[in-house]
KEKE-3310 file (N, C-alpha, C; in steps of 0.2 Angstrom, whole numbers, plus 5000, padded with zeros to 4 digits):
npx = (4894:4898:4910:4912:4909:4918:4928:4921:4917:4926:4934:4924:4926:4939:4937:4929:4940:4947:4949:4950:4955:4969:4973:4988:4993:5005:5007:5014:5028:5039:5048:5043:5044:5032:5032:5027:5019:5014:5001:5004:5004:5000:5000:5014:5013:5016:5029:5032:5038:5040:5046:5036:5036:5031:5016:5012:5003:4997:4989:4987:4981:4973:4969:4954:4951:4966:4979:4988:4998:5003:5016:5025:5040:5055:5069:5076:5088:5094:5102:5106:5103:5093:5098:5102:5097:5084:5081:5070:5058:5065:5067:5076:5087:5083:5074:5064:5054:5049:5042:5049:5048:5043:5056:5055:5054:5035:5024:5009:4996:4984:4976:4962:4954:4939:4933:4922:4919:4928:4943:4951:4964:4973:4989:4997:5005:5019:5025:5028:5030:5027:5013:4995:4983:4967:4955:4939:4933:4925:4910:4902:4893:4890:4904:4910:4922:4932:4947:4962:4979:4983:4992:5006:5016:5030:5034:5027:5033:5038:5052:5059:5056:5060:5067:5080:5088:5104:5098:5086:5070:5063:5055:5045:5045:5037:5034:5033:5047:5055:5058:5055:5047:5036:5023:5023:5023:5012:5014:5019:5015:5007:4997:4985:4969:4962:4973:4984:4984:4980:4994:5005:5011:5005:4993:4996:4999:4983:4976:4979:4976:4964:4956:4965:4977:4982:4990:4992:4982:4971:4958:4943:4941:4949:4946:4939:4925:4921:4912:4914:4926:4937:4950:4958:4974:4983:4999:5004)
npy = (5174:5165:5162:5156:5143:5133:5130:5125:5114:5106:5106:5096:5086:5082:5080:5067:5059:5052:5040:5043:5052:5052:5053:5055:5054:5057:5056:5052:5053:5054:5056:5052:5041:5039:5026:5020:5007:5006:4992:4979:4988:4998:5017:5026:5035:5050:5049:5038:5039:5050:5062:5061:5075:5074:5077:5082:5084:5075:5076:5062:5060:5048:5038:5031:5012:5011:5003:4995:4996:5006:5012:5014:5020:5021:5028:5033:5042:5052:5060:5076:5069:5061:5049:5035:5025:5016:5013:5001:4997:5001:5005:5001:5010:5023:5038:5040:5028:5025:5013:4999:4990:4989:4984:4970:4969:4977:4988:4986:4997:4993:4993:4991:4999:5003:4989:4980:4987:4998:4989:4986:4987:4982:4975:4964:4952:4955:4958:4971:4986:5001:5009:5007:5016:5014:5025:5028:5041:5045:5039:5022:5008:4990:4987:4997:5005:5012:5005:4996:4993:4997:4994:4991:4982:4981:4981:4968:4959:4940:4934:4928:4934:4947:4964:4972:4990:4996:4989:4991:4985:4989:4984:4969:4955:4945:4928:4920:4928:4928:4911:4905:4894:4882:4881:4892:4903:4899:4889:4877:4862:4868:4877:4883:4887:4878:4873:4880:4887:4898:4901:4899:4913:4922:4920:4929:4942:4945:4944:4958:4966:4964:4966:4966:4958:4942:4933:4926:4920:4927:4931:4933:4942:4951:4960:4975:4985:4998:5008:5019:5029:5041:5041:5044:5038:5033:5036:5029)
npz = (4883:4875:4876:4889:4889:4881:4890:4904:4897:4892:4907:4913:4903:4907:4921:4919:4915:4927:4936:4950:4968:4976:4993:5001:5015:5027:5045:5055:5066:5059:5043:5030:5013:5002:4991:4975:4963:4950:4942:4931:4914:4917:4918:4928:4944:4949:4947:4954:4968:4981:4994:5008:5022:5040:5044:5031:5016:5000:4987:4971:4959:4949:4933:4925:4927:4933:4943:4954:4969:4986:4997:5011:5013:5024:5035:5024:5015:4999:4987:4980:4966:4965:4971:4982:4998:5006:5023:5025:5012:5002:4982:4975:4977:4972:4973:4964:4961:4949:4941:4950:4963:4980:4993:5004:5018:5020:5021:5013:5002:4992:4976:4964:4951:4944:4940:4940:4950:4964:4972:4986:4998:5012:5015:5024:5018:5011:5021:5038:5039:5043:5052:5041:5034:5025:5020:5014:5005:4998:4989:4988:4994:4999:5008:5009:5018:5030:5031:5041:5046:5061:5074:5082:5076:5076:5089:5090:5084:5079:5083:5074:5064:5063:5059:5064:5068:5074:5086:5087:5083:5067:5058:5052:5047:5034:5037:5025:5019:5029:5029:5018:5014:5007:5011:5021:5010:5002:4989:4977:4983:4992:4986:4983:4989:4997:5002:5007:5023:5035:5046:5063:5061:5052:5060:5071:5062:5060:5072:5077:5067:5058:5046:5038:5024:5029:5024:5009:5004:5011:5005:5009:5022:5020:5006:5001:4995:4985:4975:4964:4970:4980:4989:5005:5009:5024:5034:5050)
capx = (4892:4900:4916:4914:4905:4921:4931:4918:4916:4933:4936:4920:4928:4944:4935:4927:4947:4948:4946:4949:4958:4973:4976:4991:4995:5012:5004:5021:5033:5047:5047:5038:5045:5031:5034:5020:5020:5007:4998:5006:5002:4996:5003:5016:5008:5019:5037:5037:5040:5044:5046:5030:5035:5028:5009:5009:4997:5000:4985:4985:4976:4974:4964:4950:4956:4972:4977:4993:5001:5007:5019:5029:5047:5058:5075:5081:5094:5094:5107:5102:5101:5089:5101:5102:5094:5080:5082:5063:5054:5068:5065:5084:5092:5080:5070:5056:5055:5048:5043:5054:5044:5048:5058:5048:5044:5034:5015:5005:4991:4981:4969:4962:4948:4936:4933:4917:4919:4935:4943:4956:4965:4979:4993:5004:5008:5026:5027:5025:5036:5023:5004:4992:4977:4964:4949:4936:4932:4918:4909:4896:4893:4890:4909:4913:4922:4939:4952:4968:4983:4987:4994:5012:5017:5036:5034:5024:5036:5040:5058:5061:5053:5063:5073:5084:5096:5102:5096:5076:5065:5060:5053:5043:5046:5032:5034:5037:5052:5059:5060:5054:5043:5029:5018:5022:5023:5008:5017:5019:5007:5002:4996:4977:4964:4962:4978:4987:4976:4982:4999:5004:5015:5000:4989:5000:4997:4978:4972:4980:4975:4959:4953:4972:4980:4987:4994:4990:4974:4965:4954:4937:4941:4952:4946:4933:4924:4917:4909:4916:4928:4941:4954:4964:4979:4985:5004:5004)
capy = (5167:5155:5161:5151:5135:5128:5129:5123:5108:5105:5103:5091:5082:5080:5076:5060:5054:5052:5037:5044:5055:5045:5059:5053:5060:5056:5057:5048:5060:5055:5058:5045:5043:5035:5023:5018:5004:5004:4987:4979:4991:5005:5021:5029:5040:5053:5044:5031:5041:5057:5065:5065:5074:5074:5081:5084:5077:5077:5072:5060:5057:5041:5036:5025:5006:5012:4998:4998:4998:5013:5008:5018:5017:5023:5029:5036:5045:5053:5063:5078:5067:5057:5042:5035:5020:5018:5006:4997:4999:5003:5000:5001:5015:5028:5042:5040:5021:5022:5006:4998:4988:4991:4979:4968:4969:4983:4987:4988:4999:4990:4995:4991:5004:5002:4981:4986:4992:4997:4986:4988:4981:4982:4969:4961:4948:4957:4961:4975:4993:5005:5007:5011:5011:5017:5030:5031:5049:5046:5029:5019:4999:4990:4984:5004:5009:5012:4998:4998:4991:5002:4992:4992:4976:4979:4978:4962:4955:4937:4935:4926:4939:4955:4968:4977:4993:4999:4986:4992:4983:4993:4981:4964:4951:4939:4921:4917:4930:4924:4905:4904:4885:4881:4881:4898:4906:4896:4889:4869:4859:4873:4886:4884:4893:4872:4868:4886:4890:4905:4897:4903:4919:4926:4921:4937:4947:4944:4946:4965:4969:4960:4967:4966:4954:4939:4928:4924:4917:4929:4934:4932:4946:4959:4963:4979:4987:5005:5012:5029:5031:5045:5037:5045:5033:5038:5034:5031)
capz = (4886:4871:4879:4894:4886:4881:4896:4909:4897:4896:4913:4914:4901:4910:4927:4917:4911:4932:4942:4959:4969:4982:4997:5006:5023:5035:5052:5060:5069:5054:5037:5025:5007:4999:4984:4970:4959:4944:4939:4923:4910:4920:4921:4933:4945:4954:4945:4956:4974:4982:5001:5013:5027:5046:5045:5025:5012:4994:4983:4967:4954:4945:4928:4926:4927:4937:4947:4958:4975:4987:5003:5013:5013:5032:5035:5018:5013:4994:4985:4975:4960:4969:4972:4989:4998:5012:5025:5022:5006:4996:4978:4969:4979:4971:4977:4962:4960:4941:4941:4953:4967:4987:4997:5010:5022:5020:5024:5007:5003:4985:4974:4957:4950:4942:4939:4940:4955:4966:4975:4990:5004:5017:5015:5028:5014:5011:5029:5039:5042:5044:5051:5037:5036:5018:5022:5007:5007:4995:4987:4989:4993:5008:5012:5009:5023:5031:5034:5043:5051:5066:5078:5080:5075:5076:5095:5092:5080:5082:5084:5067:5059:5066:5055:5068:5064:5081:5091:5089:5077:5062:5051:5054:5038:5031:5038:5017:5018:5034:5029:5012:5012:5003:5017:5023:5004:4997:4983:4978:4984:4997:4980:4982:4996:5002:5006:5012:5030:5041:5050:5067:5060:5049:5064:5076:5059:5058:5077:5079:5059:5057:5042:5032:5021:5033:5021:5002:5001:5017:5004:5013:5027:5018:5000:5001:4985:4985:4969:4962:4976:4981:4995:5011:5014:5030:5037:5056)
cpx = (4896:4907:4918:4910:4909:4925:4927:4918:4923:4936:4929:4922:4935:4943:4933:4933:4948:4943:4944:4955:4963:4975:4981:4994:4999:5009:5010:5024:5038:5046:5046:5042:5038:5032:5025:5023:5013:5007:5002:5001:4998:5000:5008:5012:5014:5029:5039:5036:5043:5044:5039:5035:5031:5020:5009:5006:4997:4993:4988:4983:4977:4969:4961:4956:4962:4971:4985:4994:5006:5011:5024:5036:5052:5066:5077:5084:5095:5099:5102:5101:5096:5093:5103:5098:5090:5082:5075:5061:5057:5067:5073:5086:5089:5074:5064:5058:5052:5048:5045:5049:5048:5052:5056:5053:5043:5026:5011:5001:4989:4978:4967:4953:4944:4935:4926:4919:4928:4937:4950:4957:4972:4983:4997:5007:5017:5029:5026:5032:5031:5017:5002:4985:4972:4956:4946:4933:4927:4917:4903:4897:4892:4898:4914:4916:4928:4940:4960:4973:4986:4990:5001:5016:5026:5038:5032:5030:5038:5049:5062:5059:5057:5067:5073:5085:5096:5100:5085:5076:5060:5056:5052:5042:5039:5036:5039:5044:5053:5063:5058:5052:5036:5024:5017:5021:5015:5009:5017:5014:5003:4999:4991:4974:4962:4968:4983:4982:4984:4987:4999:5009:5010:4994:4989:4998:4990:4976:4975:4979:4970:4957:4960:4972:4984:4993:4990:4984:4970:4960:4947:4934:4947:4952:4939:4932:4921:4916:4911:4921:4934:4944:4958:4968:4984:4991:5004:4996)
cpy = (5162:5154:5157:5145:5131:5127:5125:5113:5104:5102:5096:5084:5077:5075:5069:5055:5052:5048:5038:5046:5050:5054:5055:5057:5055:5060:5054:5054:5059:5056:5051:5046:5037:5032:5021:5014:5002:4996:4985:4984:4996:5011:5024:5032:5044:5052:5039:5032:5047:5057:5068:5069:5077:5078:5083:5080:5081:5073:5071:5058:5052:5041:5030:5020:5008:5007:4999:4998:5006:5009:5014:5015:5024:5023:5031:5041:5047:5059:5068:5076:5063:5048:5039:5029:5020:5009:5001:4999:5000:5000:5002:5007:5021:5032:5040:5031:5018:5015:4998:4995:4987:4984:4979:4968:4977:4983:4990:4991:4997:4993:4992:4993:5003:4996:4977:4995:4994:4993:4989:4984:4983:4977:4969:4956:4947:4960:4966:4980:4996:5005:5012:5007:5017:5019:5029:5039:5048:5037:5028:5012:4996:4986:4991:5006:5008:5005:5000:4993:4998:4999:4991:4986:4977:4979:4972:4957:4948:4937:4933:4928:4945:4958:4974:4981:4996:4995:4987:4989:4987:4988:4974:4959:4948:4932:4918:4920:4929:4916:4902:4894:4886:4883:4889:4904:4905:4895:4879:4868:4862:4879:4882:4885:4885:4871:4874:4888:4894:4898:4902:4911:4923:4925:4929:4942:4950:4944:4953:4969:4963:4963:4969:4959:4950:4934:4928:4921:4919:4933:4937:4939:4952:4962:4966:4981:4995:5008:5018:5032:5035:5039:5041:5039:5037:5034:5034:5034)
cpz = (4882:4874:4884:4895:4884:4887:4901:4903:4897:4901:4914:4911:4902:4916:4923:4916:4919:4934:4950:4961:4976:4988:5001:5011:5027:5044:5056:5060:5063:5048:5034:5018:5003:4991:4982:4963:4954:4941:4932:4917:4909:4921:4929:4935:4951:4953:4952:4965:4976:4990:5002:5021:5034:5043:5037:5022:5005:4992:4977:4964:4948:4940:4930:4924:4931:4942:4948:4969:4980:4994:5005:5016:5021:5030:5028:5017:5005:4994:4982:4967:4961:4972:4981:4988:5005:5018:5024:5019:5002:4988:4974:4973:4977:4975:4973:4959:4951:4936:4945:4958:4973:4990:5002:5014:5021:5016:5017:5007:4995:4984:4966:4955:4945:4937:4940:4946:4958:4972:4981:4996:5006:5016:5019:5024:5013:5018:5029:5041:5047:5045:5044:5038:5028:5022:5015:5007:5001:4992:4990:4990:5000:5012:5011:5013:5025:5034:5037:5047:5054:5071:5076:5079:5075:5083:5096:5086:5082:5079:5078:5062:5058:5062:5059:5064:5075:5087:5093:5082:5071:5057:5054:5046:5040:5035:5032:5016:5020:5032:5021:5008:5009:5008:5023:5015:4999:4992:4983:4981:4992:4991:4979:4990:4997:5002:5010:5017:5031:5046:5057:5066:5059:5054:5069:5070:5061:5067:5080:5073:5056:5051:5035:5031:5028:5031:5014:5000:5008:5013:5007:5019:5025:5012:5001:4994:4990:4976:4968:4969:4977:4989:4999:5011:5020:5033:5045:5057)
residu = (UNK:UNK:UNK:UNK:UNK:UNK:UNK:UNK:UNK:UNK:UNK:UNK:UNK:UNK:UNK:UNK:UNK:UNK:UNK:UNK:UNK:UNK:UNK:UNK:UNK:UNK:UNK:UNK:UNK:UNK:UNK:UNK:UNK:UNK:UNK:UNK:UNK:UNK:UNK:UNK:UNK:UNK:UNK:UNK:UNK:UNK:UNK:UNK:UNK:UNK:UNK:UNK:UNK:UNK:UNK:UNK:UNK:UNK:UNK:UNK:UNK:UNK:UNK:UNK:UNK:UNK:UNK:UNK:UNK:UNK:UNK:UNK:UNK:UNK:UNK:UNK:UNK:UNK:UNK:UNK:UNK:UNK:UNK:UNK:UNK:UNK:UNK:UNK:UNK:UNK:UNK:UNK:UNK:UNK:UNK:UNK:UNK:UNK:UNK:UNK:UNK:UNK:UNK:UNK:UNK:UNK:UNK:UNK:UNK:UNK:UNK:UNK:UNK:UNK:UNK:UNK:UNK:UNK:UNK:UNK:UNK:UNK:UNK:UNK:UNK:UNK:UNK:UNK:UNK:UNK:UNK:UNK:UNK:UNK:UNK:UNK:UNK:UNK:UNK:UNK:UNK:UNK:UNK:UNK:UNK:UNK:UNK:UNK:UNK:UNK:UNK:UNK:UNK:UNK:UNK:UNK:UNK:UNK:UNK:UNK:UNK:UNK:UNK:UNK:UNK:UNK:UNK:UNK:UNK:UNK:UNK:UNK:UNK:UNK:UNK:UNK:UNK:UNK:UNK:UNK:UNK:UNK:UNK:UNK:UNK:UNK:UNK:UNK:UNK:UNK:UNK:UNK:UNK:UNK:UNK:UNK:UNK:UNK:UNK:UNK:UNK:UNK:UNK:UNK:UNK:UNK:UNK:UNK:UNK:UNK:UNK:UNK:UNK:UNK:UNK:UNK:UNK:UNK:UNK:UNK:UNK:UNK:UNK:UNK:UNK:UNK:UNK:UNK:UNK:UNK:UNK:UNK:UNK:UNK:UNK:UNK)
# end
């Protein structure tokens, strides 16, 4: 019997070093490279990025406090040394971005765990490539529950937003990365929640992704919490 009293605690003690499991799944007909960018002074999770493709799902595991973003990066291209560039989300020409943060526009999924609780949120802030949308697969609280951008906003793109290749719209900028004014960035004497309101670019984001990031201070309608939660993020 004593022979299997260390192992089982063991593993018990390990599950306790575990904030929460991240399931990401590529439901898009193309291959996904997701990129991951840890929180100042947070662990990598996964070096950075790898190859989802069509219909796979790769589970991650994050430590308590883990905080960090995940985004999915389209069109790329990598060597077998991993060197190569994606056309949106790239983050330096790599395949594991090891710190590296993606190039916007490109559809954020957030989180930061255990703060008591966890929090999370869709962002259109750095613009949009790809639908995402975050499932809790377990949890507790009353704001628990899926969120999503699914709508395909590179059909709805306004015109001064659009990142062609090809002549089709792959990528819809932020308002701030298009023209970069105070007033679209909330910066200068627009950087406080009274004087940055929803303009009409983050309006088009914010009525086909009503429960995502429309701009820099949409706190109110896109930060959820769940208590002790496992996460689906789901591509397309």
């Amino acid at each position: 019997m004593a022979l299997y009293i260390l192992p089982i605690l063991l593993v018990l003690s390990l599950s306790g070093a575990e904030a929460a499991v991240f399931t990401l799944q590529n439901k898009c007909r193309n291959t996904i490279w997701p990129g991951i960018l840890p929180g100042s002074g947070q662990i990598q999770l996964m070096n950075g990025g790898f190859q989802l493709n069509p219909g796979e799902v790769v589970n991650v595991t994050a430590p308590k406090k883990w905080s960090g973003r995940f985004w999915p990066r389209r069109f790329c291209k990598f060597d077998s040394a991993g060197n190569g560039q994606c056309l949106t989300g790239d983050c330096g020409g790599k395949l594991q971005c090891t710190g590296a943060g993606g190039a916007p526009p490109a559809t954020l999924a957030e989180f930061t765990l255990d703060s008591p609780v966890d929090y999370y949120d869709v962002s259109l802030v750095d613009g949009y490539n790809v639908r995402v949308s975050i499932e809790p697969l377990s949890g507790t609280g009353p704001t628990c529950k899926p969120i999503s951008c699914l709508a395909e906003l590179n059909r709805l793109c306004p015109v001064g937003l659009q990142v062609k290749r090809n002549g089709h719209v792959v990528a819809c900028k932020s308002a701030c990365l298009a023209y970069n004014t105070p007033e679209y960035c909330c910066t200068g004497a627009y950087a406080t929640p009274d004087s940055c309101k929803p303009t009409g670019y983050s309006k088009v984001f914010k009525a086909v992704c009503p429960t995502s990031y429309s701009y820099a201070y949409d706190d109110p309608t896109s930060t959820f919490t769940c208590q002790d939660g496992n996460y689906l993020i789901r591509f397309c």
